[in-house]
C-alpha positions in Angstrom: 0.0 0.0 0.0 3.2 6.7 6.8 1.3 9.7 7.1 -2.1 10.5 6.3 -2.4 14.3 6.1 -0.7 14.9 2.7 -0.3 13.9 -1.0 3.5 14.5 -2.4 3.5 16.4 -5.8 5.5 18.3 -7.8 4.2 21.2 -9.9 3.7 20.9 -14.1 6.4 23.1 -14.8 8.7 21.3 -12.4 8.7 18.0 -14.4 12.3 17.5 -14.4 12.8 17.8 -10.5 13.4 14.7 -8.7 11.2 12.6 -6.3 12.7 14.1 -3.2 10.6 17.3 -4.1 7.4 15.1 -3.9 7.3 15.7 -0.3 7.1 19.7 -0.4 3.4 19.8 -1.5 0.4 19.2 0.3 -3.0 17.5 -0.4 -4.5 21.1 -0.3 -2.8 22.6 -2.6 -3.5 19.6 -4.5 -7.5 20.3 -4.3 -7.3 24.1 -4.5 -6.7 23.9 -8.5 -9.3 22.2 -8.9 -11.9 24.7 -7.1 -9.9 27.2 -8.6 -10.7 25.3 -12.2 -14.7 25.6 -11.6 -14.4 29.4 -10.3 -13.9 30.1 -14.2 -17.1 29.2 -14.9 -15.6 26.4 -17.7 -16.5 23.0 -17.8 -14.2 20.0 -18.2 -14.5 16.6 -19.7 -11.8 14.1 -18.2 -11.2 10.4 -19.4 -10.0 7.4 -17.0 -8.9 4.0 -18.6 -7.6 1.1 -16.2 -6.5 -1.6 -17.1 -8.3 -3.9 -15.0 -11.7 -2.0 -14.6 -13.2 -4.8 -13.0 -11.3 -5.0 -9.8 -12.9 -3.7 -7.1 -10.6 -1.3 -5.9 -10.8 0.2 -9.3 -14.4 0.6 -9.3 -14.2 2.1 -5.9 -11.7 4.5 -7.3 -13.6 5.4 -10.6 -16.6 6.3 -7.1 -14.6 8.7 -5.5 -13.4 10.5 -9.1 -17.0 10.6 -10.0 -17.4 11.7 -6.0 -15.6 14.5 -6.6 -16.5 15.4 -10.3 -19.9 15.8 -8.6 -18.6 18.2 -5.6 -16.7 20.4 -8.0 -20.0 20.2 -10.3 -18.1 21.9 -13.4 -16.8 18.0 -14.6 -17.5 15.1 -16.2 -15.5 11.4 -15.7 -15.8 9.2 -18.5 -15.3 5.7 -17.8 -13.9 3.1 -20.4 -14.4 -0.9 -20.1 -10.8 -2.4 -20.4 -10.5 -5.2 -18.4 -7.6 -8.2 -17.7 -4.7 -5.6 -19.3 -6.6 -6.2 -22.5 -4.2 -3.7 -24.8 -6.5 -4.1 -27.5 -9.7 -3.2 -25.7 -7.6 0.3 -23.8 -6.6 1.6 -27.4 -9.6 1.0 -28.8 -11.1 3.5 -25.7 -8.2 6.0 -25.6 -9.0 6.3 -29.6 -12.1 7.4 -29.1 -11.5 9.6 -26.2 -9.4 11.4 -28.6 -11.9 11.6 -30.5 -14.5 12.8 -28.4 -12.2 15.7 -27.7 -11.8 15.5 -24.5 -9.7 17.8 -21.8 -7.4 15.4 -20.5 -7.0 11.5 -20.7 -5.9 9.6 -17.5 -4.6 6.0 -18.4 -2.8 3.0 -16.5 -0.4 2.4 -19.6 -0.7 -1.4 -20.6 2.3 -1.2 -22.8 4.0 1.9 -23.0 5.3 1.7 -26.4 2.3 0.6 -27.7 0.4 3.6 -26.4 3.1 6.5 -27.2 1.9 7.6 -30.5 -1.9 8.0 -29.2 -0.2 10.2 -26.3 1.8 12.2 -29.1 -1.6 12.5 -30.9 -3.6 13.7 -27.6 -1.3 15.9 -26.8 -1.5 17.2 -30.4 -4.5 17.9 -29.9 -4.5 19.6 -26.7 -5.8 17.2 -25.3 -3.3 16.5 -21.4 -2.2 13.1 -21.1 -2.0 11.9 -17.4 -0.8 8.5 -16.3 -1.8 6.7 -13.1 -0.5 3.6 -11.9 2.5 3.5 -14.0 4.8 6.5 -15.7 5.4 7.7 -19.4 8.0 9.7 -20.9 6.5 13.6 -21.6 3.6 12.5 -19.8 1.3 15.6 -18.4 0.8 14.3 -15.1 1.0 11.6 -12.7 -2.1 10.2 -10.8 -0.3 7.3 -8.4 1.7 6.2 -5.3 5.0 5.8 -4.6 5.3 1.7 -5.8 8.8 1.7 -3.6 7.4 2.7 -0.6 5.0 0.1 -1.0 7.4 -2.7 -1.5 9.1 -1.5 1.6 6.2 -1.2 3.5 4.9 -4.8 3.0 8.4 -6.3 2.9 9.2 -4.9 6.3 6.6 -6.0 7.9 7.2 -10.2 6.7 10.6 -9.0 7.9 9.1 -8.6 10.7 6.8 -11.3 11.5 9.5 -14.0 10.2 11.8 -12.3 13.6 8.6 -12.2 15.5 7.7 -15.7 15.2 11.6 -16.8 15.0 11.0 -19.2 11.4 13.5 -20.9 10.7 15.1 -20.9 7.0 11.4 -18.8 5.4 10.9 -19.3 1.9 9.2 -16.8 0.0 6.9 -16.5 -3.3 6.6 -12.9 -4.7 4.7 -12.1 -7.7 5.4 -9.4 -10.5 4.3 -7.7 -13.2 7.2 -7.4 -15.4 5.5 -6.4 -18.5 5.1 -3.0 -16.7 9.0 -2.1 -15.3 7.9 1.6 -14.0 5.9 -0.6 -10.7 8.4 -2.7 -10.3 9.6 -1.3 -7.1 6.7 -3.5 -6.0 8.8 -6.6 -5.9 12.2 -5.1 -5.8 12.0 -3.2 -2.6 10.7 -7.0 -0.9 14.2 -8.5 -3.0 16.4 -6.1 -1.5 14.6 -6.6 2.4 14.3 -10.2 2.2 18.1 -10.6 0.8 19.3 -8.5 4.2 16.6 -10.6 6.9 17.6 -14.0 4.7 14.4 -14.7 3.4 15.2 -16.8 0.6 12.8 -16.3 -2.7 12.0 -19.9 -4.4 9.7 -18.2 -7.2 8.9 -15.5 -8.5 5.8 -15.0 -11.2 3.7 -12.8 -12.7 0.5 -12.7 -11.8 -2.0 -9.6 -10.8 -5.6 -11.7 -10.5 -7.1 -14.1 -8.1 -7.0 -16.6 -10.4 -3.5 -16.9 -11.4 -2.5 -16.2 -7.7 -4.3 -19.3 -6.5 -2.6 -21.5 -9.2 0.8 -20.1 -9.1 0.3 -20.1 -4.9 -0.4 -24.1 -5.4 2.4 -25.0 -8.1 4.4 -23.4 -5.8 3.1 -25.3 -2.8 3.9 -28.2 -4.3 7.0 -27.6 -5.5 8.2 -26.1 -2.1 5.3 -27.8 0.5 7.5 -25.4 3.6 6.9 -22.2 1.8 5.9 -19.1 5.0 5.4 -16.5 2.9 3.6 -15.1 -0.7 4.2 -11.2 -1.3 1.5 -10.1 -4.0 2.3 -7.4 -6.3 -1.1 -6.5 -5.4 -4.4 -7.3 -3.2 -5.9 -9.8 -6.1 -2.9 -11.7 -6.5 -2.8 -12.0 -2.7 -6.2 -13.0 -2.3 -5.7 -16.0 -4.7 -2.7 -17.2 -3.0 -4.7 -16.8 0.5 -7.3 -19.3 -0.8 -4.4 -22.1 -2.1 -3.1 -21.5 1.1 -6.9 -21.8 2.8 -7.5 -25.2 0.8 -4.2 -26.9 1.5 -4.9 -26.4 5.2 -1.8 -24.5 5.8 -1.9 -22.9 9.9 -2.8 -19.6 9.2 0.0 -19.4 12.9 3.0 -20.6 10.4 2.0 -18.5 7.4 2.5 -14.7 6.2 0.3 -13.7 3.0 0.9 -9.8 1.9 -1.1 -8.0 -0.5 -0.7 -4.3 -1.6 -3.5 -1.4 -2.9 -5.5 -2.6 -0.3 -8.6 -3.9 -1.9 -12.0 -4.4 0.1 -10.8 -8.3 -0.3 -7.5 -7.7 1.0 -8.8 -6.2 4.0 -10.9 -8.1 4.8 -8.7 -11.3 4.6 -6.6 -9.0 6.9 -9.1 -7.8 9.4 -9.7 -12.1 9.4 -6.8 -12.5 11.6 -5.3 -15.4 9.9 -3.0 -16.0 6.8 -3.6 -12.9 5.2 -1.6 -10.3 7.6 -1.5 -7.1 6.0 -1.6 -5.2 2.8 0.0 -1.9 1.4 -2.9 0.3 1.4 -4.0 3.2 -0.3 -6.4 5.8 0.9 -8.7 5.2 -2.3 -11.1 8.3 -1.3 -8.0 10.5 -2.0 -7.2 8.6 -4.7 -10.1 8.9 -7.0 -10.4 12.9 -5.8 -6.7 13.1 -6.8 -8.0 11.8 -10.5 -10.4 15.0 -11.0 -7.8 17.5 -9.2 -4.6 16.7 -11.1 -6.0 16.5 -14.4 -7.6 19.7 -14.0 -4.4 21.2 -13.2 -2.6 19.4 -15.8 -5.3 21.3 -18.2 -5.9 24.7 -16.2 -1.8 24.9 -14.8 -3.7 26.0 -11.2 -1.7 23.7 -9.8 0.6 20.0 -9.0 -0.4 17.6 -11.8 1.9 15.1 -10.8 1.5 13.6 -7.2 2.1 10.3 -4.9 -0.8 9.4 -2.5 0.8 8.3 0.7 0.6 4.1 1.0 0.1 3.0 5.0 0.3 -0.3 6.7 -3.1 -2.3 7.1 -2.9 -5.0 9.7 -4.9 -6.5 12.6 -2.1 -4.5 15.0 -3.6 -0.6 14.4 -7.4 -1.7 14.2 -8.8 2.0 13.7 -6.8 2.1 10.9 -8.0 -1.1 9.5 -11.1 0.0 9.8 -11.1 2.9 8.3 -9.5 1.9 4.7 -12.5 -1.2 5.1 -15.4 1.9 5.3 -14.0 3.3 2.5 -15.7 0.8 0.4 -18.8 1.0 2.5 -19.5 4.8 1.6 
């Protein structure tokens, strides 16, 4: 998925500077732009394509974009229908954005390559081009999280509970996404920790869905029947690999399963108390806001369009917490 209180940004015209600048912005400065967007009296169409739409932290992010849209009441969130990292389906849907003329196009880039010339043609057109998830070259804006600090923060903590519960020799299973190399802090930051605690990595996949987590999580299981721990590159891989681990009657006691995003599924595994024992999660109502804001700055230059929402630790140990990122998918 480290404090609450602020979203790091930089500003448009600071694109060069480096990510130890993140820090010197706040959330408000963030949302004033976007106010400051609707004082004009101009109205704003803004496009968001994910590449897995169906997840549910996805649609509960696309809730609190359209959340906001509504407070700020001079925009409108369009919505396309890409789902399993379908390439096809998200350039078919960035096309016609394009050509619908919209303001500013936020996209979790597939395959960067692949998208680059609609980018070069958006922004040919005016049209700001915002990436969220992952990054692009000459890229508008940023809508995201800092991937690194959520490899550290889940790593750490199965540093942690492998020196808390004294295992002996822990073998490890971490998932990746190596198609997209800007998130791969994700599993890299866990590499570096678990190299320094000796946590020794028998397997390392990609997967980013249930399904492929649960059958990775049992091949694996099989191959390596005293595996401790599974790393997810996010919550839906996790989840998968909780429900191998579930089914082959593992003690949830002599088992660490890590997600990060932290999806209603994820947190709820967590808030379970068993195998599942935390997740890198993301305050999704910020999130989705943060949609709306920094594309409007990106279009209006009010204000940061590029920014990190801070990533926190969800686990049974700060339960206020817990509960709070869980209520975020019950408003």
């Amino acid at each position: 998925m480290a404090a609450l209180a602020y979203v790091a940004a930089f500003w448009l015209n600071q694109a060069a500077a480096t990510e130890n600048d993140f820090s010197k912005v706040t959330t408000e400065e963030v949302r004033a732009g976007g106010k400051k967007a609707c004082a004009s009296g101009k109205t704003f169409k803004i496009a968001y394509s994910h590449s897995v739409s169906e997840a549910a932290v996805v649609k509960q992010v696309r809730h609190f974009a359209d959340k906001r849209a509504a407070e700020l009441g001079c925009v409108t969130v369009l919505h396309d229908n890409t789902q399993a990292n379908n390439l096809e389906q998200q350039i078919n849907a960035v096309q016609g954005f394009i050509t619908l003329g919209v303001d500013a196009i936020v996209v979790t880039p597939i395959d960067e390559s692949a998208l680059k010339p609609f980018q070069k043609q958006a922004q040919a057109q005016h049209i700001k081009w915002l990436t969220y998830l992952g990054k692009m070259d000459g890229s508008d804006g940023y809508v995201g999280f800092d991937h690194a600090q959520s490899g550290q923060i889940i790593g750490k903590a199965a540093v942690d509970w492998v020196k808390a519960n004294k295992i002996q020799h822990p073998k490890a299973l971490v998932t990746t996404l190596t198609s997209l190399p800007s998130i791969s802090p994700r599993w890299t930051e866990v590499e570096k920790l678990f190299a320094q605690a000796g946590i020794e990595i028998v397997a390392k996949q990609d997967s980013a869905d249930q399904t492929s987590g649960l059958t990775i999580t049992e091949t694996v299981l099989k191959q390596h029947p005293d595996l401790n721990i599974v790393i997810g590159l996010n919550d839906e891989a996790a989840v998968g690999a909780n429900r191998a681990v579930t089914v082959a009657g593992i003690s949830p006691d002599k088992f660490f399963i890590g997600g990060q995003d932290g999806s209603f599924e994820g947190l709820t595994a967590v808030n379970e108390g068993k195998a599942y024992k935390a997740s890198a999660a993301i305050l999704i109502n910020d999130l989705g806001a943060s949609i709306v804001d920094l594309a409007l700055n990106a279009i209006t230059g009010n204000g940061p369009s590029f920014a990190y929402t801070p990533t926190v630790l969800a686990s049974k140990a700060d339960q206020a917490l817990l509960d709070k990122l869980i209520a975020n998918y019950k408003n």
